[in-house]
N, C-alpha and C positions, 0 to 999 in steps of 0.2 A: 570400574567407573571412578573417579574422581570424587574425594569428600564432598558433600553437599556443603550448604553454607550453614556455619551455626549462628552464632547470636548478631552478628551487624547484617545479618537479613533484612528487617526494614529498613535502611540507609539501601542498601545496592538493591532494593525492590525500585528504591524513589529515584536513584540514580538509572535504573535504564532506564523507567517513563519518561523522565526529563530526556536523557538522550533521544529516544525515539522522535520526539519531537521538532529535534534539528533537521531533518532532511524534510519535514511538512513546515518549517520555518521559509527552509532555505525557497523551499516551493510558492507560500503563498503569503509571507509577508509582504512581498513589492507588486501583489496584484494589484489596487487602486491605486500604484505610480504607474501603470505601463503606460497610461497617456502624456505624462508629463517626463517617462523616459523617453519616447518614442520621439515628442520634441524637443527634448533637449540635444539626444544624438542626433539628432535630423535625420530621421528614417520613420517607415509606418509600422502602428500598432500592429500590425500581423509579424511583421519583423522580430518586434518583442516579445511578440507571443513565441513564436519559431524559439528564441531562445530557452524558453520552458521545455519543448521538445530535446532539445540541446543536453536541457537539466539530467529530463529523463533517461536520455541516451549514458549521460555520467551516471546517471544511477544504475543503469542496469550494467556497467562495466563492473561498475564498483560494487554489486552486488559477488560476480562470480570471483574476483578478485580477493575480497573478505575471504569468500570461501574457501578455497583454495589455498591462502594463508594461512587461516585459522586451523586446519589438518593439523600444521606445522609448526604454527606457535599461539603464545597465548592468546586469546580473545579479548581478554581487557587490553592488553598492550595495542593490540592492534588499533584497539580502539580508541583511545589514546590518541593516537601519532592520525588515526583517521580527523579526529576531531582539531587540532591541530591544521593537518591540512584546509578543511572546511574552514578555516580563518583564513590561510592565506587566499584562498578563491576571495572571500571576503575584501579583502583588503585590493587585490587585483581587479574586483566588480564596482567598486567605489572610488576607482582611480581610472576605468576605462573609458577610452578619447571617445569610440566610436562602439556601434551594437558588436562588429567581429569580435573584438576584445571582450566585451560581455560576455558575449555567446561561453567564450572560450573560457572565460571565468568562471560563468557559473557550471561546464562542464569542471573543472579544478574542483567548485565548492560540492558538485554533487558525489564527486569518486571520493572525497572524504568524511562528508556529513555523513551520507547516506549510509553507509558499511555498517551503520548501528541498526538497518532492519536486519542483517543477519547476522551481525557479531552478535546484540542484546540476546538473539533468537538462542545462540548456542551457549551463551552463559545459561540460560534458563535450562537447555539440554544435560548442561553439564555438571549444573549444580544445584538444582532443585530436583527435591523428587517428583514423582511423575502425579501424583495427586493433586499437585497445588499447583502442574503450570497450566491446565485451561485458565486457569482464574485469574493469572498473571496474563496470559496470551489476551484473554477478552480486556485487561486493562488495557492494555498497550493497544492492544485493535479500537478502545475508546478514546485513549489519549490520542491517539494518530485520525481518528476524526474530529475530534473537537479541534485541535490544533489549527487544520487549516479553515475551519469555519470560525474562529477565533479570532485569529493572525490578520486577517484584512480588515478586521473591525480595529484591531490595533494598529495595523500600518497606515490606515484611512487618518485616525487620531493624531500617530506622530505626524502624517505627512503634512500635518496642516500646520506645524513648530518648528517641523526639518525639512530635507531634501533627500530623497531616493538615494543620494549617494551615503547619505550618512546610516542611510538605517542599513546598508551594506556592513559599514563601519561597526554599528550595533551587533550584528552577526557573528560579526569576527570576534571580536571580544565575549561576546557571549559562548561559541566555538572555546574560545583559549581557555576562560575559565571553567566551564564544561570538563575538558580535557582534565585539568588540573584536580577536579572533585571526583571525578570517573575514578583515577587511578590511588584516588586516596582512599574511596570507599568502596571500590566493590573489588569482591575477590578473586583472585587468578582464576583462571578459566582453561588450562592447560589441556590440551586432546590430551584423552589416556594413552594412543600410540600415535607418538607423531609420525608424519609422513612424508620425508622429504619433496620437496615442488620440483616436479620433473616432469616431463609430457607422460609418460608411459604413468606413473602415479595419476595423475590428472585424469589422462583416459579412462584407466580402471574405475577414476572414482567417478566418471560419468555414466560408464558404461555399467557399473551399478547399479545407481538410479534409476535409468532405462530399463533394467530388466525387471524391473516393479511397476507392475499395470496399476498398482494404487498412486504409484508419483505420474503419470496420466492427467489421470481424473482429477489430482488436488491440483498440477499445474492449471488445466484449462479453468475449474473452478476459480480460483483466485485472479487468473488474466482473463475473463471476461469482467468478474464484479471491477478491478481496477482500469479496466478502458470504458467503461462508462461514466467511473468517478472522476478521473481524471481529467477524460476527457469537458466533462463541465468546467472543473478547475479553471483547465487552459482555457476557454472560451467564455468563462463567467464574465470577465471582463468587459468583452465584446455583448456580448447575453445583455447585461443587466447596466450598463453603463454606456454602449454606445448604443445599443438598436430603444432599450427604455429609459436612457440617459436619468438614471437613477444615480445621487448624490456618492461618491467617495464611503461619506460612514452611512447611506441606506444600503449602500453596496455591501459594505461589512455588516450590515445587522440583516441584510436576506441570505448572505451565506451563512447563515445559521440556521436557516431554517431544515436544509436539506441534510447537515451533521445531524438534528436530530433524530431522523430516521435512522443512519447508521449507529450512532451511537444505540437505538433501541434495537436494531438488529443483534450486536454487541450483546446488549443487557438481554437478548431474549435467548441468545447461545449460552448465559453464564445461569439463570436462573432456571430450565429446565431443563430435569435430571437427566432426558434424554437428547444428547448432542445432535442426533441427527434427525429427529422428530423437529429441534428446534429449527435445523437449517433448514429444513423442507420445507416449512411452515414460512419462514423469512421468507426464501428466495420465492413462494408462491405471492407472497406479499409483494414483493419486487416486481414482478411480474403484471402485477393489476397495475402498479405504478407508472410501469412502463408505459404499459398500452392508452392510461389517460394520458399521458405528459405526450404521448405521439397525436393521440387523438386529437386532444384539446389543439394542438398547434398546427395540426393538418387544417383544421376547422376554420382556425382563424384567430381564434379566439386571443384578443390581446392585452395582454393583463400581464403582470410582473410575478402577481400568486399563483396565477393559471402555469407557471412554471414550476417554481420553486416548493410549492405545495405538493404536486402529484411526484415532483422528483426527492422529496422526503419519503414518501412513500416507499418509491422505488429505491432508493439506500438503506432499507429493512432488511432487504434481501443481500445488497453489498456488505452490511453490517455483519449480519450475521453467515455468508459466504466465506470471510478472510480469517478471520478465526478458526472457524472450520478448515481451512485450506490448511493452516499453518499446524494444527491440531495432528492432522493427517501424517502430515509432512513427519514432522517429530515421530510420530509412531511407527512410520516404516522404519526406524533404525538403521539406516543404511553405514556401509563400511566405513567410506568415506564424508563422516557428517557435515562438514565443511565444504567440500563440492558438492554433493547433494542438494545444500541450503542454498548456495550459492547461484548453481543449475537454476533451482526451482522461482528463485527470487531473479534470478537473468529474466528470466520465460516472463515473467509477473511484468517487470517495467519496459522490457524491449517491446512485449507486446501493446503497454499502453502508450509508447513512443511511436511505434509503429503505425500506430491505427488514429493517434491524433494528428501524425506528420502526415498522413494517406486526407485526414479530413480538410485540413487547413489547404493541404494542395488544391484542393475541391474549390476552394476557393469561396467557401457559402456564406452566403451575407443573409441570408433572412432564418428565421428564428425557426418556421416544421423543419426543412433541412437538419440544422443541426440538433434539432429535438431527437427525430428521426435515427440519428447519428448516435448519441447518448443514450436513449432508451434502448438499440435494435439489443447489444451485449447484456443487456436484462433479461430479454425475453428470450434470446441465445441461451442465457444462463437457466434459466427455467428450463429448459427445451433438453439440456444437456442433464438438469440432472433428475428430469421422470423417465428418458432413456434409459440410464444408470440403475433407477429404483426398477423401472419394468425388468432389467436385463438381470437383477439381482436377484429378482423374484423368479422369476425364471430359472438361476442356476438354484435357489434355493428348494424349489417343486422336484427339478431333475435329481437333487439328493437323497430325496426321500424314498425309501423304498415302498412298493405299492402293493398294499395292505391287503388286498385280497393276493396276492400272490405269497405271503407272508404270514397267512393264518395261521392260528396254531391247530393243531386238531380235534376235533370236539370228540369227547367221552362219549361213546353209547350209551342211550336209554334204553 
């Protein structure tokens, strides 16, 4: 294994929070412009939403991509030239005539920003001991929700000084400079065997993965909690600005409400000594959240907190699922760490791309629908993991040898 880090530890702890937060930048700073993108390019707000999917679509490329480099070379570097890229989509999204060019753009900003969910992921693998990365995992799993409940309260702000094109511009420069402190402060992050990129390497190192029923369970785990989240993301817009035609910055101060459940999901996986005690206990919490946020909206019920309140809730359980996912993931130690991460985090955003491009087709314009929509991979996620717990308990019983059969033999009296 690779030295760990010694003493500029906290510089490259702070340099990959900050990075991680570029692909939740790239995502949800320009939410309170989609309207003013949508006519500016003379096209409709579903169009600009679709471009979000687009995002997702470059992220999950760029996810297996990272991976499969990173086998092969260093991690910071990569990272690096990822962040880099993620300015030039910047600068290509801030100069686009029409949405195709967007689209296309921000597919460019997503295959580069994004590589920091699983490049930061393998610096941690690689150079921290294994004691201290839940605590770094749950940071990042906190900075990666506050961000995009953040980000639109800032983008609302600027938008009201600037233009949609410019905060692209912002991006990018923030990408370049990023890049430029990345590779000054945090330490190489070399595989200990690299492994040349070749299909047959690649294979192996999927076909790896695969044969571990725990990378399974931590994939499905992580791609339900992230197609519920997401899926709000992409549709908050529409949510809370077109159907309850709520202000630019009320926009940005109610998507805050719903990071706070994640982020306490988060805090409830870092503070109790048992990891999986905690997760149970979140994603059961998730799960009530679920079932109001469907209720109340089946109901009728037309309120902007009748939303945003029961789906706090229900990001208890996303909170504390993604950490746990990524926790997992790390501990299988598979061969090839870099396709493995890469694999696992594909699975993660194709499926939240998947299942939003499947909603948005749908075409739903009223508010149960896409409640409905958001909430069902809560209560999916619930569903999947007391399956798990029964099925665990189960092989746990079968282990056990049965005691009357096992006695030992009693002395005569």
């Amino acid at each position: 294994m690779s030295e760990l880090i010694s003493l500029p530890r906290r510089h490259a702890t702070v340099m990959l929070l900050v990075a991680v937060m570029v692909p939740q930048l790239g995502l949800s700073l320009l939410n309170p412009s989609i309207p003013d993108m949508a006519a500016d390019l003379g096209t409709s707000v579903s169009a600009i939403q679709l471009t979000l999917s687009g995002y997702m679509a470059g992220y999950a490329i760029s996810m297996f991509a990272a991976g499969v480099l990173a086998d092969r070379f260093d991690a910071r570097t990569l990272q690096v030239w990822g962040l880099v890229l993620f300015a030039v989509g910047g600068v290509l999204a801030a100069t686009a005539p029409n949405v195709g060019v967007l689209a296309a753009a921000r597919v460019v900003q997503a295959i580069g920003g994004t590589s920091a969910t699983v490049l930061c992921r393998l610096v941690i693998q690689r150079r921290y001991p294994e004691s201290e990365r839940m605590q770094i995992l749950t940071s990042l799993s906190i900075v990666i929700a506050a961000t995009p409940a953040l980000s639109p309260f800032v983008g609302a702000s600027l938008i009201e000084i600037a233009t949609w094109r410019s905060l692209f511009g912002v991006l990018a420069a923030v990408g370049l400079v990023l890049a430029f402190a990345f590779s000054r402060l945090v330490p190489s992050a070399r595989p200990t065997t690299p492994v040349a990129v070749r299909p047959s390497s690649i294979a192996a190192g999927i076909g790896a993965a695969l044969r571990r029923g725990g990378f399974y369970w931590h994939a499905a785990v992580i791609s339900l909690a992230w197609m519920s989240y997401f899926l709000f993301i992409e549709q908050s817009a529409y949510l809370l600005q077109g159907i309850h035609r709520v202000s630019r910055i009320e926009y940005g101060l109610l998507l805050m409400i719903p990071a706070i459940g994640y982020i306490s999901g988060s805090v409830l996986i870092r503070r109790l000594s048992s990891h999986g005690r905690a997760y149970l206990l979140g994603t059961s919490i998730g799960g009530v959240g679920a079932t109001v946020v469907i209720a109340l909206a089946v109901s009728g019920v037309d309120s902007v907190f009748a939303l945003v309140i029961p789906l706090a809730v229900t990001y208890v359980g996303v909170g504390a699922a993604i950490p746990h996912a990524q926790s997992g993931l790390i501990s299988l130690n598979l061969p090839a760490q870099g396709v493995g991460a890469g694999l696992f985090f594909f699975v993660q955003m194709a499926s939240g791309a998947l299942y939003s491009s499947i909603v948005e087709a749908l075409h739903l314009r009223t508010i149960a629908p896409i409640a409905i929509a958001i909430g069902t991979p809560a209560l999916v996620l619930v569903a999947v993991t007391l399956a798990r717990l029964g099925l665990d308990r189960r092989r746990s019983v079968s282990n056990v040898p049965d005691v009357a059969e096992h006695r030992e033999p009693q002395p005569a009296r």
